[in-house]
VOBA-1610 file (N, C-alpha, C; in pm, whole numbers, padded with zeros to 5 digits, always signed):
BEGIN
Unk+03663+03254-02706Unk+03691+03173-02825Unk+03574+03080-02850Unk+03539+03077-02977Unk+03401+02957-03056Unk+03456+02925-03128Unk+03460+02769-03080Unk+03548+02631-03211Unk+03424+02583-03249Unk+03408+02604-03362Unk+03285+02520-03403Unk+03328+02412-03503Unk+03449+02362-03466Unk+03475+02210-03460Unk+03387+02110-03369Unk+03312+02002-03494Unk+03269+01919-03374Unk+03329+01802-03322Unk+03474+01782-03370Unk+03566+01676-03285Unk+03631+01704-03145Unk+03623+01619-03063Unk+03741+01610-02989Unk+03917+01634-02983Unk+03968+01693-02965Unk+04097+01718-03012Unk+04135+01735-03149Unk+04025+01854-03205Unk+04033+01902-03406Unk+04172+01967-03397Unk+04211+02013-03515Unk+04308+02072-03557Unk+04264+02224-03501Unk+04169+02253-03548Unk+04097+02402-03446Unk+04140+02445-03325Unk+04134+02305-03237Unk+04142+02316-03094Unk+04319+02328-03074Unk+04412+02305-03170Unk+04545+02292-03228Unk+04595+02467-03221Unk+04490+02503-03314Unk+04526+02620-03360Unk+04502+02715-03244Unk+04367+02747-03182Unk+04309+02775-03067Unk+04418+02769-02929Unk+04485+02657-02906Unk+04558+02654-02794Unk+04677+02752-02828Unk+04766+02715-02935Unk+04853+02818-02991Unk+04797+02969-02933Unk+04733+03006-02963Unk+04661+03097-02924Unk+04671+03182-02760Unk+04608+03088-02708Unk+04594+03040-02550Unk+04720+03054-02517Unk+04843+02996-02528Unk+04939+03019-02507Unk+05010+03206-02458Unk+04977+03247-02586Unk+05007+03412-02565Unk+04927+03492-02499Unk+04812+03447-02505Unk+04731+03545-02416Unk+04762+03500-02274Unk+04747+03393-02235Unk+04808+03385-02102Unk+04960+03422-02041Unk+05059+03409-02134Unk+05110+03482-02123Unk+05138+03617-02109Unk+05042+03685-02168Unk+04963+03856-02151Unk+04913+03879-02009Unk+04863+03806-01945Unk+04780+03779-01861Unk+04625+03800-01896Unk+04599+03788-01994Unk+04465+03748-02053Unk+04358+03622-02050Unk+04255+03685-02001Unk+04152+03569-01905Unk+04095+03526-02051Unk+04136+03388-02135Unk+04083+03319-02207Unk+03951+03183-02170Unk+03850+03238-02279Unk+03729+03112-02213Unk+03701+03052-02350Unk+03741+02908-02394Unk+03702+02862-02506Unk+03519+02776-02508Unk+03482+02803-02574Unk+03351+02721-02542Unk+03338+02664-02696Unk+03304+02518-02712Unk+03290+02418-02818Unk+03153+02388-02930Unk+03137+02458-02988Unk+03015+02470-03017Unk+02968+02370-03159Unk+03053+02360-03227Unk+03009+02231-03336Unk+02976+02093-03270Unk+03022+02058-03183Unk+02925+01935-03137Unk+02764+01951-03067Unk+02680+02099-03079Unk+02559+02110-03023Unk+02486+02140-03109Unk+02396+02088-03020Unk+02235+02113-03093Unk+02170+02238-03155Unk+02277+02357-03196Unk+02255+02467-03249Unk+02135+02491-03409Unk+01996+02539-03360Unk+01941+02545-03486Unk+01936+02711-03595Unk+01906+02699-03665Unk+01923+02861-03742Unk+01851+02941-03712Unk+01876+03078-03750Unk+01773+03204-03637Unk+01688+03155-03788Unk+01513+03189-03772Unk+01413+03158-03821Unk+01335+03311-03859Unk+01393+03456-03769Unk+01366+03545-03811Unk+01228+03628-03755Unk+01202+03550-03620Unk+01087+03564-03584Unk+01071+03672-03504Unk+01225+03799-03470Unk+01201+03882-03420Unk+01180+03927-03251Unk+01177+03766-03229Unk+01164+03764-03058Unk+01279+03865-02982Unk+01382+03822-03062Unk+01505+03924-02972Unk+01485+04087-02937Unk+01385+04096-03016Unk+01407+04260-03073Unk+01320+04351-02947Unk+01252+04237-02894Unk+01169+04262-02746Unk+01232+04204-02639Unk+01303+04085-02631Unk+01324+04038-02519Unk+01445+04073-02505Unk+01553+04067-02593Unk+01633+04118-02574Unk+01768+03973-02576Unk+01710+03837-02609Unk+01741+03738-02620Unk+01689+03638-02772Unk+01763+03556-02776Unk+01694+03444-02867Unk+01594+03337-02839Unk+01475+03359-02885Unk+01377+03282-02799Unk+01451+03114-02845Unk+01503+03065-02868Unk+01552+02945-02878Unk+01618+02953-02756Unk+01632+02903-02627Unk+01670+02906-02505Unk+01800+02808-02513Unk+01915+02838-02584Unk+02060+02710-02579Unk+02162+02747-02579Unk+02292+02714-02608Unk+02441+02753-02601Unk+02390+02888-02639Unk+02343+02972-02750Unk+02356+03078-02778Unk+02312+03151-02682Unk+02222+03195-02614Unk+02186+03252-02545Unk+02304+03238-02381Unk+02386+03146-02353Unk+02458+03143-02313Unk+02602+03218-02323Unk+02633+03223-02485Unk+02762+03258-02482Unk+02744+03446-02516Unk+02551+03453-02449Unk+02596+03578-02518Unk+02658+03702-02384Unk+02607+03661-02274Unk+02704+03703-02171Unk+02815+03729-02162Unk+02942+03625-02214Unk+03039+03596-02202Unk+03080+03633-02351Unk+03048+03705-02454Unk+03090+03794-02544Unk+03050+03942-02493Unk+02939+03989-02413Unk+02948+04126-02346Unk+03055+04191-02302Unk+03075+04038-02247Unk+03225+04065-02107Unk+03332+04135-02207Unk+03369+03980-02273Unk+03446+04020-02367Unk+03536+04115-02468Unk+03616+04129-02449Unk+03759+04246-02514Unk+03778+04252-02648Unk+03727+04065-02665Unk+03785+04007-02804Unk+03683+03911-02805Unk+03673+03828-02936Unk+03625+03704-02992Unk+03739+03655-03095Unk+03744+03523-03074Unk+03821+03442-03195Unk+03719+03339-03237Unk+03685+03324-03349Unk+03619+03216-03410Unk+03660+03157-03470Unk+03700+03019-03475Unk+03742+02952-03513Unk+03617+02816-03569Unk+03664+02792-03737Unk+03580+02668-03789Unk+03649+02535-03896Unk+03644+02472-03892Unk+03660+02354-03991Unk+03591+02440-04107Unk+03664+02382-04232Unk+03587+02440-04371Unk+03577+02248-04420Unk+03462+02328-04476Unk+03330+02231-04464Unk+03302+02277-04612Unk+03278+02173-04773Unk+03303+02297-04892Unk+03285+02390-04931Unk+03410+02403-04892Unk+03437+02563-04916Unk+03388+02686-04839Unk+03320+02653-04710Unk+03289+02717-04624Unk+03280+02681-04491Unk+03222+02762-04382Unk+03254+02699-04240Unk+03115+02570-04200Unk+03162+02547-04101Unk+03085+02487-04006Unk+02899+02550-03977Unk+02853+02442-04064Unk+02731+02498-04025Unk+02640+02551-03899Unk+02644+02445-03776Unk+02672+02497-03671Unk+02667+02586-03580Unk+02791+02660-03657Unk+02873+02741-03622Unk+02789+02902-03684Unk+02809+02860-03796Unk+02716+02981-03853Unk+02563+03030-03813Unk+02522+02883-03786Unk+02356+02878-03695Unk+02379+02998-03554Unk+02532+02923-03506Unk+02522+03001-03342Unk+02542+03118-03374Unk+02679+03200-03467Unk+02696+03322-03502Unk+02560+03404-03542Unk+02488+03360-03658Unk+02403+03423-03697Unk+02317+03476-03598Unk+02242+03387-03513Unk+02163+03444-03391Unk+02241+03489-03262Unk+02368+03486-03246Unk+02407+03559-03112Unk+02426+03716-03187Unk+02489+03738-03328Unk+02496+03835-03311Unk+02360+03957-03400Unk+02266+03877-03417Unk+02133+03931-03414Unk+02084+03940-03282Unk+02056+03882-03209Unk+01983+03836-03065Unk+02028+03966-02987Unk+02167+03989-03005Unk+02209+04062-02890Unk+02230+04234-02911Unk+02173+04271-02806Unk+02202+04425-02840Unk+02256+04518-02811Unk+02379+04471-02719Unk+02462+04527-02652Unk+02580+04582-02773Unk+02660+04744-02744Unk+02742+04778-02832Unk+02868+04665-02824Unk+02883+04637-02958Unk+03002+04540-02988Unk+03117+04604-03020Unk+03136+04775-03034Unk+03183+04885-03077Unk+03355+04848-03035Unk+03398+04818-03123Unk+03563+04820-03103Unk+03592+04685-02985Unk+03528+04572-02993Unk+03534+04448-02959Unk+03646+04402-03043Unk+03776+04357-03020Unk+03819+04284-03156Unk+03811+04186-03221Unk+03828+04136-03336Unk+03741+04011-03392Unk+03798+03924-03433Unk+03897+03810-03433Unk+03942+03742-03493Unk+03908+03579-03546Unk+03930+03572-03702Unk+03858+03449-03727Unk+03990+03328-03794Unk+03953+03228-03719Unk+04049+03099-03791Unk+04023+02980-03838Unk+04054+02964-03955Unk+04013+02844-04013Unk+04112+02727-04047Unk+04032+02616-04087Unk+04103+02484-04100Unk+04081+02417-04181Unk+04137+02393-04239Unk+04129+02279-04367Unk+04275+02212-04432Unk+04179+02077-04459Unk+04297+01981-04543Unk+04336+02032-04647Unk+04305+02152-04729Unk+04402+02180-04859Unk+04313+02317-04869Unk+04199+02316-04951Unk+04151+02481-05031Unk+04024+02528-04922Unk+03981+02640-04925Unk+03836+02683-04895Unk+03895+02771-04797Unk+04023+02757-04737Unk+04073+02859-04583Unk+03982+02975-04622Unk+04033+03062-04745Unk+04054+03178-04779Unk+03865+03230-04762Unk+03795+03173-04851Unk+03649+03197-04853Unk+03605+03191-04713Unk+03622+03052-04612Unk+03586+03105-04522Unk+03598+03192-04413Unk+03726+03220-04428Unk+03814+03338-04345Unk+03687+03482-04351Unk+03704+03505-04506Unk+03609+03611-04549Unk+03439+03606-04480Unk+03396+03482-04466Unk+03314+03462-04451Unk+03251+03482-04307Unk+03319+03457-04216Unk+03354+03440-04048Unk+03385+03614-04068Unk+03478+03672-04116Unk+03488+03844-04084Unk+03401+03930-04072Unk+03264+03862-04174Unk+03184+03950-04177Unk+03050+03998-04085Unk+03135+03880-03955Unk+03020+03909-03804Unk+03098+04029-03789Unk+03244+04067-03772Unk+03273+04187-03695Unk+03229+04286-03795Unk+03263+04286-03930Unk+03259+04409-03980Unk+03133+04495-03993Unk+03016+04429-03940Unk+02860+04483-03978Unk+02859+04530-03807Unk+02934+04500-03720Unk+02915+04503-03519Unk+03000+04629-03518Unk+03112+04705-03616Unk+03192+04804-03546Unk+03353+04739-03485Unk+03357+04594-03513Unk+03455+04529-03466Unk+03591+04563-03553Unk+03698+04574-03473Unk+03809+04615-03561Unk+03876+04412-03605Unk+03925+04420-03703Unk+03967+04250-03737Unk+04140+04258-03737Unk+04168+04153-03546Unk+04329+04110-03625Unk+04364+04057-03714Unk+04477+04153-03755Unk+04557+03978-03880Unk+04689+03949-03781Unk+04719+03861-03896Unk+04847+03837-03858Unk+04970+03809-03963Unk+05043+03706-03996Unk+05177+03753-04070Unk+05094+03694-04204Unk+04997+03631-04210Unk+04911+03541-04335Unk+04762+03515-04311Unk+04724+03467-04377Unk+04572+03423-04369Unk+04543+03371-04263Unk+04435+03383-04165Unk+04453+03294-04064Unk+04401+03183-04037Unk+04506+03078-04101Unk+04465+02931-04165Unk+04546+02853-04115Unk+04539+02721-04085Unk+04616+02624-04036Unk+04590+02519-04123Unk+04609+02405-04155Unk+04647+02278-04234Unk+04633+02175-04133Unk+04510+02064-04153Unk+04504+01917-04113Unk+04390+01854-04127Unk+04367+01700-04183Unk+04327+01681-04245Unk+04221+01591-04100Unk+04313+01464-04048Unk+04276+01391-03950Unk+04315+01471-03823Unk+04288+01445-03703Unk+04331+01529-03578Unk+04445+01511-03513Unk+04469+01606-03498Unk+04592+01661-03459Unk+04735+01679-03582Unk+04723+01655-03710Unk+04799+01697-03834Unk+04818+01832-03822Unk+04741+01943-03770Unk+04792+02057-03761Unk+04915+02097-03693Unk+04933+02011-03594Unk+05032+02004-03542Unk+05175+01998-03631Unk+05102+01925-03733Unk+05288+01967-03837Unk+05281+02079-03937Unk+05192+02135-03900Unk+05182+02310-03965Unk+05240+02397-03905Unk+05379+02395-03881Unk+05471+02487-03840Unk+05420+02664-03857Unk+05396+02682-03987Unk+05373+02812-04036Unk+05248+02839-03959Unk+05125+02710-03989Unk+05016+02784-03940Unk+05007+02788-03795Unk+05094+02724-03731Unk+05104+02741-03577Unk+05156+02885-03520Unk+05274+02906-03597Unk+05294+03048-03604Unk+05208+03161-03589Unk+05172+03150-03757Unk+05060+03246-03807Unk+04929+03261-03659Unk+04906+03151-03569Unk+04841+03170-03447Unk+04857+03289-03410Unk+05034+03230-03360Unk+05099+03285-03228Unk+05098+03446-03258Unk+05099+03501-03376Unk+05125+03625-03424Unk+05011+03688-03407Unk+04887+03649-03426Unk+04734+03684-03452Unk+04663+03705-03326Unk+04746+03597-03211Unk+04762+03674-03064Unk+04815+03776-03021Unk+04908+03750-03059Unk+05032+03887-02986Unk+04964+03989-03049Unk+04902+03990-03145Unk+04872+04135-03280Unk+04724+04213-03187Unk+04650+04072-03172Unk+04532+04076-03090Unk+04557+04086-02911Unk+04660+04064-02911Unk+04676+04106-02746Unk+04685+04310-02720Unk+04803+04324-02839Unk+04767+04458-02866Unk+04701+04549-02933Unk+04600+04544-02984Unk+04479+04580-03024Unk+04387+04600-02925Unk+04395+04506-02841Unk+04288+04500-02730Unk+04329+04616-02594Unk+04425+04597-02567Unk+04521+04677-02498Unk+04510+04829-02540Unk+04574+04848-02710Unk+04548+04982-02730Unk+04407+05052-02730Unk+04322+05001-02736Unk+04172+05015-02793Unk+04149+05025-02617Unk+04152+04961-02534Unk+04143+05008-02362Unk+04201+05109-02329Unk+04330+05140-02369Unk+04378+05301-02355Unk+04308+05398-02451Unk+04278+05374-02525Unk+04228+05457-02593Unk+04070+05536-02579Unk+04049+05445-02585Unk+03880+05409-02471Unk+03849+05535-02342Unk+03971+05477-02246Unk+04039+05601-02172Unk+04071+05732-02202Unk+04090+05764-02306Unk+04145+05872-02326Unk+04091+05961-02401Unk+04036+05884-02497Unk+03902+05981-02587Unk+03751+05901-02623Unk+03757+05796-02519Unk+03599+05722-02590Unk+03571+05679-02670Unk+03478+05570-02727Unk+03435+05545-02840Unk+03419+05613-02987Unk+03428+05582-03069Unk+03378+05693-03174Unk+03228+05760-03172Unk+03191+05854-03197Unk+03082+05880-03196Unk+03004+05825-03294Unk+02866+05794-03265Unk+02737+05724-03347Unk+02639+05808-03402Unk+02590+05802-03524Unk+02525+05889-03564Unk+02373+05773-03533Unk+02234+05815-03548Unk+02155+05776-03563Unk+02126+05672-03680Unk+02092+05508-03667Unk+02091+05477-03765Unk+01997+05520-03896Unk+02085+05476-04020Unk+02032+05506-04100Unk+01954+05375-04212Unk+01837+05331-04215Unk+01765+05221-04274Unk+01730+05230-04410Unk+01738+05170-04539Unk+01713+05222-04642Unk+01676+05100-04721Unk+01587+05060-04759Unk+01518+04949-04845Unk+01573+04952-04971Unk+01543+04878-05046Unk+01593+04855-05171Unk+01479+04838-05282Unk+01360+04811-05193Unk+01227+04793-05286Unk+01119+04834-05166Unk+01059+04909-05230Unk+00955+05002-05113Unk+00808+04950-05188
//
């Protein structure tokens, strides 16, 4: 899990535990790591990864990219910030999942957002579109996966969106599960050679 909330006890970390709850109950080894309170800067495009095999910016990112290898699943979770996420957040996403070159192939992906009233929806969309370019399949759950609060800990009287969590686990507990049997039983999908195509030559 990446909260790229940078408070102490956000509504994120609200939504996030909800979360935590079911997978441990699964018996699912959950690792949250906090990433809106760091010093995260934007990938610059300089290509270093593409040799080393890392982000030459040496920080949290290059850290959490281990511990998404491992990984079954990702949940991302951000504050909307207008009308979109956590900058941050987008700094760390953008370069872990450039940087890294390990298959992300049927990883599952889930993204959650927070806000005092509008923007859930845009950034929901916005956060999806790390899995959908990686091969990542995306849980839902019974609604958007949005929670409500303004100051910290108000999410807490978001009944629905506490829910809407708990569901987006359980949905994502089995996804992850089926996709390991499956894995087992007939392998990945097959990969064709990529295909690169410019738009102005």
């Amino acid at each position: 899990m990446i909260n790229g909330s940078p408070r102490e006890g956000s509504n994120c970390s609200i939504a996030l535990n909800e979360m935590k709850k079911i997978f441990e109950e699964a018996g699912i080894e959950c690792i949250e790591v906090v990433v809106g309170n760091k010093n995260i800067r934007g990938c610059i495009a300089c290509n270093f990864c593409s040799s080393a095999g890392k982000c030459v910016f040496d920080d949290d990112v290059n850290k959490l990219a281990p511990l998404f290898e491992e990984a079954d699943g990702l949940v991302v979770a951000s504050p909307v910030y207008y009308a979109s996420a956590n900058a941050t957040l987008i700094a760390c996403l953008d370069r872990l999942f450039y940087s890294t070159h390990f298959d992300k192939t049927m990883k599952v992906g889930a993204s959650v957002v927070c806000a005092r009233r509008g923007g859930c929806s845009t950034t929901f969309d916005q956060l999806n579109k790390y899995f959908t370019i990686s091969g990542m399949p995306i849980a839902s759950s019974q609604y958007w996966n949005s929670i409500h609060g303004r100051l910290p800990g108000e999410a807490n009287q978001d009944e629905e969106g506490k829910q809407t969590m708990r569901t987006l686990a359980r949905n994502m507990v089995f996804l992850m599960k089926s996709i390991e049997l499956g894995k087992k039983e007939f392998g990945l999908p097959e990969k064709e050679k990529r295909i690169s195509t410019n738009f102005i030559r």
